[in-house]
C-alpha positions in Angstrom: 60.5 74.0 106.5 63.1 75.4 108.0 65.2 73.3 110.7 66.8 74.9 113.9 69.8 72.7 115.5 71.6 73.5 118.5 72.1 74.9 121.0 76.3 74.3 120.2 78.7 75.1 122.8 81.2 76.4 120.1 80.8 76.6 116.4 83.6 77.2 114.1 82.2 79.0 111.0 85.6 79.2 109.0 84.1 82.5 107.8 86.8 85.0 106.9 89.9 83.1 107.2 91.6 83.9 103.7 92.3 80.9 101.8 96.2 81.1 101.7 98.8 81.9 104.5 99.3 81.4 107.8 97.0 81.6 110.7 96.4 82.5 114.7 93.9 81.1 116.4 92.5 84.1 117.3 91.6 84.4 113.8 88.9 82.1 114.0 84.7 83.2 114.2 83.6 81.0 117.5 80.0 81.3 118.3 78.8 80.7 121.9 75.8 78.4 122.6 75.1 79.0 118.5 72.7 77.2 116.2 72.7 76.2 112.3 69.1 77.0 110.7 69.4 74.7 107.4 66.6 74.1 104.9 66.8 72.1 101.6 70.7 70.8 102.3 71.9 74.2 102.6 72.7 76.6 105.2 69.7 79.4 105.8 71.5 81.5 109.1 73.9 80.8 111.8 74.1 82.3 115.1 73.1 82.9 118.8 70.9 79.7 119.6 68.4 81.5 121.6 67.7 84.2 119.1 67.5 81.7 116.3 64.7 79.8 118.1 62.4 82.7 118.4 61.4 82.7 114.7 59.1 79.6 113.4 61.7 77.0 113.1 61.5 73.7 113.5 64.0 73.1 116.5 66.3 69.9 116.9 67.7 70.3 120.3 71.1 69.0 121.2 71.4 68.1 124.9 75.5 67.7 125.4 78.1 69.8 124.8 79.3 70.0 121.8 81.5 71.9 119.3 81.0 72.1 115.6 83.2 72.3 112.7 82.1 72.1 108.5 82.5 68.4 107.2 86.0 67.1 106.6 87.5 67.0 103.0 89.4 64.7 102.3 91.0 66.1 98.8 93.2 62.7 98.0 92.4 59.6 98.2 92.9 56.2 96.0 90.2 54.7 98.0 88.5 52.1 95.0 91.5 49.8 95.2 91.4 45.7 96.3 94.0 44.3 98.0 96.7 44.9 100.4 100.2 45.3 100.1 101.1 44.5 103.9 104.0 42.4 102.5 105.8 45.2 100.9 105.3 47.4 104.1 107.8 44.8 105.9 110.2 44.9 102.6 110.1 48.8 103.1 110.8 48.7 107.1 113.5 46.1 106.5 114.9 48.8 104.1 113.9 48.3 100.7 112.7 51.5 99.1 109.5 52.3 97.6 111.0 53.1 93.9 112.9 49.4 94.2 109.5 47.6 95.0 107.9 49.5 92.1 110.7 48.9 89.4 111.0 45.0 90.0 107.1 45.1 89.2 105.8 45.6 92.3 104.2 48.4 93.9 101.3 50.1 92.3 101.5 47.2 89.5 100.4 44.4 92.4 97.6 46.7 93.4 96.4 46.7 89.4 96.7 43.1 89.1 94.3 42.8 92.3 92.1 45.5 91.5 91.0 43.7 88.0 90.7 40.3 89.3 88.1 41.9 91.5 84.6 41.9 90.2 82.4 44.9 90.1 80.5 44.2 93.3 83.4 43.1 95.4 84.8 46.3 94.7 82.3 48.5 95.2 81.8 46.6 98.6 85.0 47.9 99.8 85.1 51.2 98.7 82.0 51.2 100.4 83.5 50.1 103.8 86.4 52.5 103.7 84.1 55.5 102.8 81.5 54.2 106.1 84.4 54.6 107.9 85.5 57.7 106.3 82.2 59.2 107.0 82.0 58.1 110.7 85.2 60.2 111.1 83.9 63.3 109.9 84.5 63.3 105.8 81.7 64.4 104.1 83.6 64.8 100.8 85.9 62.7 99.6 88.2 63.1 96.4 88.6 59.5 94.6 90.9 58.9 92.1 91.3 55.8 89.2 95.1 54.8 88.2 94.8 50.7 88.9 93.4 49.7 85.7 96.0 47.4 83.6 94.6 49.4 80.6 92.5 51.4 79.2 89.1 49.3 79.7 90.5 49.4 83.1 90.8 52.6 84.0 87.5 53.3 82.3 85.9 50.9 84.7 87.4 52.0 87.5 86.0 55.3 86.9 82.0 54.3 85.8 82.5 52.6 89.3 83.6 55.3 91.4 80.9 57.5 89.6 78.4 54.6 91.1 79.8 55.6 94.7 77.7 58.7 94.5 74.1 56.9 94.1 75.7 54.5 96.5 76.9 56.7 99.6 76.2 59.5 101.7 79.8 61.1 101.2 80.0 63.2 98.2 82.8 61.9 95.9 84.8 63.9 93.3 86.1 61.3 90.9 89.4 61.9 89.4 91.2 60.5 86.3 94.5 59.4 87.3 95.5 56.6 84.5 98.8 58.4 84.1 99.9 56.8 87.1 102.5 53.8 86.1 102.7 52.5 82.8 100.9 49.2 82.4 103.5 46.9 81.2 102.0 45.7 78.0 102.7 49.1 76.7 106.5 50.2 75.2 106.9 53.3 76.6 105.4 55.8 78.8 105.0 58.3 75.8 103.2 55.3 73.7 100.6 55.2 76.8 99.8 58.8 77.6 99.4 58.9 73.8 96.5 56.3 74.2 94.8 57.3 77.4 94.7 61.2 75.1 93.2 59.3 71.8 91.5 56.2 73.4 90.7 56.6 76.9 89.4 60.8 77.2 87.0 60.9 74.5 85.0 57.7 76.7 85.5 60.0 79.8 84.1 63.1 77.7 81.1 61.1 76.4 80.3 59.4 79.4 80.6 62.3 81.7 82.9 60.4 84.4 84.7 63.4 85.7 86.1 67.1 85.1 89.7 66.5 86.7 92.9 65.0 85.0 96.1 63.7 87.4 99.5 62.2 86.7 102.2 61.2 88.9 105.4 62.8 87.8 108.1 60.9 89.1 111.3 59.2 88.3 109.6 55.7 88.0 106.2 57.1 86.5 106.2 59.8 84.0 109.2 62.7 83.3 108.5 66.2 83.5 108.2 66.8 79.9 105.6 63.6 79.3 103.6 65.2 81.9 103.9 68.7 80.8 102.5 67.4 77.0 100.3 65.1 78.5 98.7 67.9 80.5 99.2 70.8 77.4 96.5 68.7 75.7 93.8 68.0 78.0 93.8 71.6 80.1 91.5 72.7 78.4 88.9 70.2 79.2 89.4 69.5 82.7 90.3 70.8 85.7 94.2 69.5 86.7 95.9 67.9 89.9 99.6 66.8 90.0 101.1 63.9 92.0 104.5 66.5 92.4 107.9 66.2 94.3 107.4 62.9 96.4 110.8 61.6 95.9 112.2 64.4 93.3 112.0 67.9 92.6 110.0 68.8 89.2 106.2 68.1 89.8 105.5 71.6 91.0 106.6 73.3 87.8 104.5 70.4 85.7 101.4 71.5 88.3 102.2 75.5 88.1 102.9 75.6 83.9 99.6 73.1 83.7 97.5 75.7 85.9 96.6 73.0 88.6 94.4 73.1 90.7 96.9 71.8 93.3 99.9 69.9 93.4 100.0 66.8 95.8 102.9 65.4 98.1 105.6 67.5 98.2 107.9 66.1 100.5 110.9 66.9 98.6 110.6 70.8 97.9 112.9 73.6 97.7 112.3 77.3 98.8 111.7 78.2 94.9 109.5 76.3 94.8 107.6 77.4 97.7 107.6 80.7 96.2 106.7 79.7 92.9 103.6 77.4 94.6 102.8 81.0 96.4 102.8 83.4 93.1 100.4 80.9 91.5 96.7 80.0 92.1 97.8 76.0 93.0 96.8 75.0 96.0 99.8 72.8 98.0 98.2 69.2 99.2 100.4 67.7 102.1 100.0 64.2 102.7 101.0 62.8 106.3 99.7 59.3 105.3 102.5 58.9 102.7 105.0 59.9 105.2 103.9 57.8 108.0 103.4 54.8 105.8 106.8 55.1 104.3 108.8 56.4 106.7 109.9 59.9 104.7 110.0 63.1 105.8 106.9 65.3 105.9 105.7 68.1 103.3 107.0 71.5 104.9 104.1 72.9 105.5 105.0 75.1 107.9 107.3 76.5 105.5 104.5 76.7 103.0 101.9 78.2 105.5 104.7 80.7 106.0 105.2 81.6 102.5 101.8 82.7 102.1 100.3 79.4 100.1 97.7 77.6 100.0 97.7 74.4 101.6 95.6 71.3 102.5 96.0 68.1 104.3 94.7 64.9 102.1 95.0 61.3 103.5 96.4 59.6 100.4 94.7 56.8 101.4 96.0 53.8 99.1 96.9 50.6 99.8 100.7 51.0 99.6 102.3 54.0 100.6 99.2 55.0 103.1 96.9 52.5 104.4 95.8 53.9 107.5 93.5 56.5 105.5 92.5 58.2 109.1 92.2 62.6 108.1 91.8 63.9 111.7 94.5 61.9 113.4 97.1 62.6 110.2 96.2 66.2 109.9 97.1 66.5 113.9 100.5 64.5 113.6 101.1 66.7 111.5 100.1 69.7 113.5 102.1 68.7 116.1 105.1 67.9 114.3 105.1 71.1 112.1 103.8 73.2 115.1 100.6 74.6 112.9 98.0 76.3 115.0 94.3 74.2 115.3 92.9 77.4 112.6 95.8 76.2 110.4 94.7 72.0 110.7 91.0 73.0 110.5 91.3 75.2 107.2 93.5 72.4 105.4 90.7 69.6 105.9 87.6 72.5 105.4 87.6 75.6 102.9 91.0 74.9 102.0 90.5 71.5 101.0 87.5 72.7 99.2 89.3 75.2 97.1 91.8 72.6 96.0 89.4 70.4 94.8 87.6 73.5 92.9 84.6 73.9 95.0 82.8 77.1 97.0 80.0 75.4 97.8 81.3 73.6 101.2 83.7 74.2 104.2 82.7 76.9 106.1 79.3 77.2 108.3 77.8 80.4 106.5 74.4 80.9 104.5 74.3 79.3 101.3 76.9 76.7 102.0 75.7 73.3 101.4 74.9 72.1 105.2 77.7 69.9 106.0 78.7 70.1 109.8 80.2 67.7 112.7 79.9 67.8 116.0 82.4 67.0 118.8 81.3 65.9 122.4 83.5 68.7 124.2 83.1 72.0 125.6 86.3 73.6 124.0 87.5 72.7 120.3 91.5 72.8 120.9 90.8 69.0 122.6 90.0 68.0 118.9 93.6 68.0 118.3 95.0 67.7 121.7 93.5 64.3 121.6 95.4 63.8 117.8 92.3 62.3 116.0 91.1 60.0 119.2 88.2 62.1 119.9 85.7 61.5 117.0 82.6 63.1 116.0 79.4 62.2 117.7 77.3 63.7 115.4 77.1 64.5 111.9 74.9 66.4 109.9 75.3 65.7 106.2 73.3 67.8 103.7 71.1 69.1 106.4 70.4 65.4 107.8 71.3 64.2 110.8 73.3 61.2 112.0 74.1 60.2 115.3 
């Protein structure tokens, strides 16, 4: 049976905004005292509340104001980690750099050595706890990526896990292969272990059915431009790509835009050629505000990339080194502020614009046939979402066309 909820004071449908450039705020579809019919998790009609409620609907009538937006997206994440790296957080604000940390062994390798002294349960447990928290503050999909394994059994564990997540939570997770992330150091080279994750590691992942997306961090201290380019030529085929690109050097873009990526992720070091090449090319631009708050670098220019008609989404990053705090709606409106991007610009980044990064059509707008993912915010008027820079959270959720309060 079909199920009537509302009346809304505003509802945000994200309907029509095109998925690349810049965007006014007048742009955006705001219903007045709307309603969301829904009816086996998706979306059946959307409009005027009173209308709605004249057909045979089963009505669930909200009695405060409130304005609704589609579920958040968070498009990048390295949630299933265990540990903390609070230590090197004081080296870096004392003024040791991220790539020292990581070359003296630190870095990404303390969070492997953590992760597999973890048993399965204990890390499931708090992947758990960060996506209940994740959920409470509007995600409803959430991107999750492997990369701590200390080898190849590892990283395939890591990734049977994260596939648990989904009989395990309410978010939906997209699991994503990211064992190119460091080289374990039991392994010679770089090249030696991208040749083993292609011959050892992605047949498992193929059999097993533990995800469709492929990601490597191309960086000074991870893996050159031309490993990742090879690395990528081979498996393109087969699964969909994302590139960790231009963090702390130029060259991850052209890996991501040669590789037909889905989207290149970071860019805080980015040129304007690059920004045009990014905006001839179907790869969406993922900007990540954690990384820059956590380690004190400048931001993605994604004003700049708004500006030359891309793509572009806002991802948390959440990992235990470079971005702990792992909080989308408070990120995505520093960043707003700080890179003067109207609220239809912020919205689209963590809704249909996430979505299309991460390959999906099925999610982030309010419109029939979407999957009905909505959240609702206790306000009359929907610019105090941001105004209040992630402090006002939503008070109800409606995930799959269920509600939670």
């Amino acid at each position: 049976m079909n199920k009537l909820i509302g009346p809304f004071s505003q509802i945000l449908t994200m309907s029509s905004l095109p998925i690349s450039g810049a965007l006014s705020d007048n742009m955006i579809e705001i219903i007045e005292k709307g309603g969301v019919v829904v009816s086996n998790e998706k979306i059946v009609d959307v409009g005027n509340f009173e209308l709605l409620s004249k057909k045979e609907n089963e009505v669930i009538e909200i009695n405060k104001p409130q304005v609704l937006l589609p579920g958040f997206i968070d498009c990048h994440t390295h949630v299933c980690h265990f540990g903390t790296r609070s230590d090197e957080y004081s080296k870096r604000n004392a003024g040791v750099s991220y790539q020292k940390i990581l070359s003296e062994g630190g870095g990404i390798h303390n969070t492997m050595y953590a992760t597999r002294k973890a048993s399965d349960d204990d890390l499931l447990n708090v992947t758990i706890k960060r996506l209940d928290r994740h959920f409470k503050e509007g995600v409803l999909t959430c991107e999750v990526k492997s990369g701590y394994g200390t080898n190849l059994r590892e990283e395939f564990r890591l990734l049977s896990l994260i596939n648990q997540l989904n009989d395990k939570h309410i978010i939906d997770v997209v699991p994503t292969c990211l064992a190119a992330h460091v080289t374990p150091k039991q392994y010679s080279s770089s090249s030696e272990y991208l040749e083993k994750i292609i011959d050892e590691l992605i047949p498992n992942i193929k059999k097993n059915k533990l995800t469709d997306r492929i990601d490597i961090f191309t960086e000074e201290k991870a893996f050159s431009v031309d490993e990742s380019l090879k690395y990528l030529s081979e498996l393109k085929n087969d699964f969909d790509i994302t590139v960790h690109a231009n963090q702390f050097s130029s060259g991850g873009v052209e890996v991501a835009i040669k590789s037909g990526a889905k989207s290149a992720d970071h860019l805080e070091v980015l040129n304007d050629k690059e920004i045009k090449l990014l905006s001839e090319s179907n790869t969406s631009a993922v900007v990540l505000p954690g990384c820059s708050l956590g380690l004190g670098i400048p931001f993605a220019p994604a004003r700049k990339l708004l500006d030359g008609n891309c793509k572009l989404s806002i991802a948390t990053d959440w990992n235990p080194g470079s971005a702990p705090m792992g909080d989308l709606l408070h990120q995505a409106s520093l960043l707003g502020s700080i890179e003067k991007l109207t609220n239809a610009e912020v919205f689209s980044a963590i809704t249909f614009r996430a979505a299309d990064a991460l390959g999906l059509n099925d999610r982030g707008r309010i419109e029939q046939d979407k999957i009905a993912d909505f959240i609702g915010f206790e306000t009359n008027d929907y610019r105090e979402i941001l105004y209040y820079q992630g402090k006002l959270k939503p008070s109800l959720i409606c995930k799959r066309g269920e509600i939670y309060n």
